[in-house]
Backbone as CSV, one residue per row, in Angstrom:
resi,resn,N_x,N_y,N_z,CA_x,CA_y,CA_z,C_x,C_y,C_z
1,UNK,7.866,-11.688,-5.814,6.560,-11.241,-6.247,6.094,-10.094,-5.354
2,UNK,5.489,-8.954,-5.718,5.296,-7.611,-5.304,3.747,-8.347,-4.549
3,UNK,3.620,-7.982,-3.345,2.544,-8.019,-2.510,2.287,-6.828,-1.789
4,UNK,1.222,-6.481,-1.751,0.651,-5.185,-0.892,0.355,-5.320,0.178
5,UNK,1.493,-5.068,1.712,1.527,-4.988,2.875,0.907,-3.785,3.553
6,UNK,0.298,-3.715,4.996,0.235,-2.846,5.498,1.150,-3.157,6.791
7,UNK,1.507,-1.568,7.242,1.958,-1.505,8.649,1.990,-0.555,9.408
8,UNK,2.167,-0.611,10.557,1.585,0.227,11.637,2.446,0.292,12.744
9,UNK,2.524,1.315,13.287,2.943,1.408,15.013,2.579,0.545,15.802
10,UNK,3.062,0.900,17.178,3.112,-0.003,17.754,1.165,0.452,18.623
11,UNK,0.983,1.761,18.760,-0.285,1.825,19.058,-1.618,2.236,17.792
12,UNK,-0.714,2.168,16.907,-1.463,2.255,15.443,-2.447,3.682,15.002
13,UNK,-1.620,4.711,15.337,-1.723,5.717,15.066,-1.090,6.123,13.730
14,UNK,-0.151,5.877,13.131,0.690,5.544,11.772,0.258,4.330,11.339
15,UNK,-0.289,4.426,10.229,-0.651,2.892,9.285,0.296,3.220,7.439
16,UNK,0.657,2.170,7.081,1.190,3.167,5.616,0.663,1.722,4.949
17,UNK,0.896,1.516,3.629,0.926,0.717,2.638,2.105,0.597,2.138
18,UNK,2.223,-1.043,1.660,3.400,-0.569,1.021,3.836,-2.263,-0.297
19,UNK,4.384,-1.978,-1.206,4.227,-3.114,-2.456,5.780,-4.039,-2.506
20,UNK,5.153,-4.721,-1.658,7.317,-5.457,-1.182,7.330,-7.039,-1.496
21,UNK,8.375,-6.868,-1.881,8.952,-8.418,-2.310,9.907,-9.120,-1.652
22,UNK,9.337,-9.729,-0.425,9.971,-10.325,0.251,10.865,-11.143,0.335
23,UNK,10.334,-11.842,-1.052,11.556,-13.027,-1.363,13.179,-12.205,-1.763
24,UNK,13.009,-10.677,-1.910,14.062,-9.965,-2.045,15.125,-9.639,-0.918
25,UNK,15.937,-9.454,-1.388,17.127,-9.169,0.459,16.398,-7.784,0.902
26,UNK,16.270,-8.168,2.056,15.683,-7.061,3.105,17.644,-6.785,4.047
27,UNK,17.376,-5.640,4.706,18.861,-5.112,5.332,18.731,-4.515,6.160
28,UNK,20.145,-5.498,7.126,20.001,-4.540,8.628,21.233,-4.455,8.268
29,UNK,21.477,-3.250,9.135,22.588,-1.858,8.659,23.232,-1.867,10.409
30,UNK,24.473,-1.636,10.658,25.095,-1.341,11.849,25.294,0.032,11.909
31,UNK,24.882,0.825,11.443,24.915,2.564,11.601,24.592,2.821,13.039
32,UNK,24.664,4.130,13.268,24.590,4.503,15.005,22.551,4.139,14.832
33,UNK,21.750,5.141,14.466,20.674,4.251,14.234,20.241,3.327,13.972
34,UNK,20.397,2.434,13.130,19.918,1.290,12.794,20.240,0.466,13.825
35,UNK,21.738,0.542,14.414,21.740,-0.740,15.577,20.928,-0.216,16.474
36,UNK,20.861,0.701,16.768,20.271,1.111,18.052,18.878,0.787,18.236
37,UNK,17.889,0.812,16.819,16.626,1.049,16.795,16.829,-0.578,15.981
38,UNK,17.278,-1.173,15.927,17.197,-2.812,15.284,16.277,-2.618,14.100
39,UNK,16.515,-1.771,13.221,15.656,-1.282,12.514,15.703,-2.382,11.340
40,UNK,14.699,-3.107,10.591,15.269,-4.063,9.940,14.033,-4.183,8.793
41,UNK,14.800,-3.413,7.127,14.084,-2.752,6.033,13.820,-3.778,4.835
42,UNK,12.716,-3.508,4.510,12.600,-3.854,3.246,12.241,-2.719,2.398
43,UNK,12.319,-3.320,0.766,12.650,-1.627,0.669,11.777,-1.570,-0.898
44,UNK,11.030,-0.364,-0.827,9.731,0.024,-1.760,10.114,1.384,-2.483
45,UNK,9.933,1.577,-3.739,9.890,3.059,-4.307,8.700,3.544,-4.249
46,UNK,9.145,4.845,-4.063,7.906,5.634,-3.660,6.500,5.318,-4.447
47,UNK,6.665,4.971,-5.537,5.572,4.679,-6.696,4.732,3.884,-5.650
48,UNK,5.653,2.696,-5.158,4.503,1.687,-4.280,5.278,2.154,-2.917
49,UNK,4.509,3.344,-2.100,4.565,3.726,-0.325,3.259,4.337,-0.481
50,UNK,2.181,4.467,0.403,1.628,5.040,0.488,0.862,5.028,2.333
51,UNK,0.586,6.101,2.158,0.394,7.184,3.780,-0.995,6.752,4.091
52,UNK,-1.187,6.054,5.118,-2.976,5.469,5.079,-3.388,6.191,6.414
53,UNK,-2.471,7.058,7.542,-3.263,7.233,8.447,-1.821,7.867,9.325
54,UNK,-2.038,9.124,10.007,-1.235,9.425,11.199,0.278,10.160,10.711
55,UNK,-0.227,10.662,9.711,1.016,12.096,8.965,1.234,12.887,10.249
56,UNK,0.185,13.297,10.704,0.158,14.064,11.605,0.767,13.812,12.986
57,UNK,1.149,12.312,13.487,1.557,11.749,14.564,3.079,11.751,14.275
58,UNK,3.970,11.767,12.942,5.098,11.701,12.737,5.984,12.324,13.187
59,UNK,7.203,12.228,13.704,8.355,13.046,14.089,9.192,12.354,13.432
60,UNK,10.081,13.755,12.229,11.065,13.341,11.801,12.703,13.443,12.193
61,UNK,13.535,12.410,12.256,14.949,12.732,12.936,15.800,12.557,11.979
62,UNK,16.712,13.317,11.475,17.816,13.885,10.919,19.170,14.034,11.350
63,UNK,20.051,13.683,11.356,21.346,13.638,11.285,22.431,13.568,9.879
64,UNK,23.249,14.007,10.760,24.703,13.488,10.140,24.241,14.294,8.483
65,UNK,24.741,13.284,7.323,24.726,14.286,6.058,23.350,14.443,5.763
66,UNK,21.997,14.021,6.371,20.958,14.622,5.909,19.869,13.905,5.571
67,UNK,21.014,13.180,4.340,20.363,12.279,3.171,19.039,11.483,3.614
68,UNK,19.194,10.752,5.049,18.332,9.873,4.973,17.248,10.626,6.271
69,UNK,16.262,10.343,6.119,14.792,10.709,6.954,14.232,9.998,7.884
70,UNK,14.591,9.717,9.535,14.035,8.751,10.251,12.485,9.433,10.521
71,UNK,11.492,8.405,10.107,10.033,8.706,10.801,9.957,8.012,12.138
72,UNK,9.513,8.407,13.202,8.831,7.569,14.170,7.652,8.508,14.625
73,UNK,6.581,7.334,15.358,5.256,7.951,16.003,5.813,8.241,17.486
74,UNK,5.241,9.526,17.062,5.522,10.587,18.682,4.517,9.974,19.582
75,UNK,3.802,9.068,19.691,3.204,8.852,20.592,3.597,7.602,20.965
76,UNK,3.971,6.468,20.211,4.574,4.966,20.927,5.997,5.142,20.862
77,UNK,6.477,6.192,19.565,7.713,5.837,19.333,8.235,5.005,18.327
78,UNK,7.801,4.416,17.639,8.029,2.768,16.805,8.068,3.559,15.394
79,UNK,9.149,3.233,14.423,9.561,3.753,14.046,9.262,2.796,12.488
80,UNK,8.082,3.079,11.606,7.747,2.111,10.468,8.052,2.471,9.270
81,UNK,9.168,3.982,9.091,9.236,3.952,7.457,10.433,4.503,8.135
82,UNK,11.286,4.931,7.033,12.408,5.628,6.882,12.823,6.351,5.111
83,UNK,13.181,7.045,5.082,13.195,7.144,3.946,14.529,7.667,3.258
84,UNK,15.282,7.102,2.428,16.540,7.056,1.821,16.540,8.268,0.650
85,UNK,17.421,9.589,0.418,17.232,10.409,-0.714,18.718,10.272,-1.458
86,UNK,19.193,9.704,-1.634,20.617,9.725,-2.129,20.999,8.225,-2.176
87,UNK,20.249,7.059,-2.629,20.722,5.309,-2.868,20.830,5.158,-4.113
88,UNK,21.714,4.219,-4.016,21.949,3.347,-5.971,20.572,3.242,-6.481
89,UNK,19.394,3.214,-6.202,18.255,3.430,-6.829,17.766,5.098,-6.866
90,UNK,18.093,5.821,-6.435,17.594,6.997,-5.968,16.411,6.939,-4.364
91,UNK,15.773,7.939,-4.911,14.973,8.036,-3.547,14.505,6.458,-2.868
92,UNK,14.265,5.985,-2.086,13.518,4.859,-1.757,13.060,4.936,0.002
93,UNK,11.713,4.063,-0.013,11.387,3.960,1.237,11.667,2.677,2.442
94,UNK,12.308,2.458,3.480,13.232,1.373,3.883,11.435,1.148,4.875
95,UNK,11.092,0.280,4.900,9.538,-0.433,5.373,10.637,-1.403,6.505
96,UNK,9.836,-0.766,7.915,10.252,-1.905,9.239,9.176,-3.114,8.869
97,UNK,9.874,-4.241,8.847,9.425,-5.546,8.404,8.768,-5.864,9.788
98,UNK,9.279,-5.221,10.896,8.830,-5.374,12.521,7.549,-4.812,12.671
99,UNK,6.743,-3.918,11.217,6.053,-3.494,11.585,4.872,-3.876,10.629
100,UNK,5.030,-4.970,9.896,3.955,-5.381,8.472,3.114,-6.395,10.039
101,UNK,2.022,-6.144,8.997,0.565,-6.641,9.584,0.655,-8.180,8.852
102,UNK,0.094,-9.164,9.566,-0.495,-10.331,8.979,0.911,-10.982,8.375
103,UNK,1.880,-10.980,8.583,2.955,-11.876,8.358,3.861,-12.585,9.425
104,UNK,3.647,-13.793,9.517,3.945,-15.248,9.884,5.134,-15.141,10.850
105,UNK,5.643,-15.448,11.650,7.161,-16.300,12.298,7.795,-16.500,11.350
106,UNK,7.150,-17.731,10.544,7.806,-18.617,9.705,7.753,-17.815,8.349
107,UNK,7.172,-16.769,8.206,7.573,-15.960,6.582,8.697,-15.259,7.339
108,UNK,8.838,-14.588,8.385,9.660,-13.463,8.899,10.760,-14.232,8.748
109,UNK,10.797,-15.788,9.390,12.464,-16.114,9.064,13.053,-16.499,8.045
110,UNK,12.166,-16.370,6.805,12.585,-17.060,5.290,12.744,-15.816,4.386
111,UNK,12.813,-14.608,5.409,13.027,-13.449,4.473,14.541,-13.275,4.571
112,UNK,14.847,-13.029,3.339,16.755,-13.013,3.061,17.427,-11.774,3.287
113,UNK,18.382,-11.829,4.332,18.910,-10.823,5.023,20.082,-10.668,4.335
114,UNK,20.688,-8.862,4.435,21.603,-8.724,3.770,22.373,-7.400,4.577
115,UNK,23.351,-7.662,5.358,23.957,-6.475,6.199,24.895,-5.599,5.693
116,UNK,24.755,-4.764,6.212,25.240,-3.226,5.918,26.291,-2.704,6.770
117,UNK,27.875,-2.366,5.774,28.806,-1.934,7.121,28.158,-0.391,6.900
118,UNK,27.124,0.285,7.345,26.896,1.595,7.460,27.999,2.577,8.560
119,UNK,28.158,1.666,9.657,28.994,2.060,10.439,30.482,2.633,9.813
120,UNK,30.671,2.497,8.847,32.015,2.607,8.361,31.899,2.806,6.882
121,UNK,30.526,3.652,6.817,30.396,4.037,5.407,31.037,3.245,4.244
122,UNK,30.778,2.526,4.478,30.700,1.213,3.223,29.642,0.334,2.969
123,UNK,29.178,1.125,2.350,27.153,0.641,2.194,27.013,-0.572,1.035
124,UNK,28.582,-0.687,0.359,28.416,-2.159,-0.879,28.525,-2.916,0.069
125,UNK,29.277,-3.034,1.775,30.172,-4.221,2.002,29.341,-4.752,3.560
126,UNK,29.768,-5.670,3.336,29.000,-6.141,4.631,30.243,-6.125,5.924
127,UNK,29.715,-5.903,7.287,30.475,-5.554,8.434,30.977,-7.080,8.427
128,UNK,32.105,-6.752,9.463,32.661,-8.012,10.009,31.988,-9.121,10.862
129,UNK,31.359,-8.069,11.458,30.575,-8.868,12.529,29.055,-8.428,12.389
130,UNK,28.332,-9.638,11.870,26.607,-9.265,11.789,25.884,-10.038,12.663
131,UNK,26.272,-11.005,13.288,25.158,-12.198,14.049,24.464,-11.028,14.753
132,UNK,24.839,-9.876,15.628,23.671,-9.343,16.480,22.811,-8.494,15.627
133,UNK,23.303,-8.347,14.159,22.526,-7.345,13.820,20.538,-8.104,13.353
């Protein structure tokens, strides 16, 4: 069921909205970013993302083929959207679940995880090894 989350940085200078269905697989990815930044997505089309505060605080990071858009706040650092231009859905926005407002321990661990060998560009298959992810 589509619920309307907000989330924010870590000093809440970036706030966004966003329309996510938790009971859906959310994904952590072993890519050189994602492990690094434990970045861990749920994932919204642009129809439901929306920008509530701190465009202006954003720094965007880019690598490798392009495709995908890391946001983080230049001022804490914490990193609450990302944005995908080239997925089996097309465009989409990957929402840090580390960073939704007003959700539980106990919702965070009943959300269904689904890993990503990104590391080895095989984005259908899941890595060998996920427990740390």
């Amino acid at each position: 069921m589509l619920t309307t989350y907000r989330a924010s940085c870590h000093c809440g200078a970036v706030a966004i909205e966003a329309e996510l269905d938790l009971a859906q697989p959310s994904f952590r990815c072993n890519c050189s970013i994602c492990r690094r930044t434990r970045f861990w997505a749920a994932i919204a089309t642009p129809d439901r993302f929306r920008m509530l505060a701190g465009e202006d605080f954003l720094t965007k990071y880019v690598f490798g083929s392009a495709k995908n858009h890391h946001f983080f706040c230049r001022q804490c650092g914490v990193r609450v959207f990302g944005i995908g231009n080239e997925t089996p859905i097309g465009k989409m926005y990957g929402i840090n679940i580390g960073c939704l407002e007003g959700v539980t321990e106990e919702e965070l661990s009943k959300i269904p995880v689904t890993t990503i060998d990104g590391m080895n560009d095989r984005w259908a298959s899941a890595p060998a090894f996920a427990r740390h992810l």
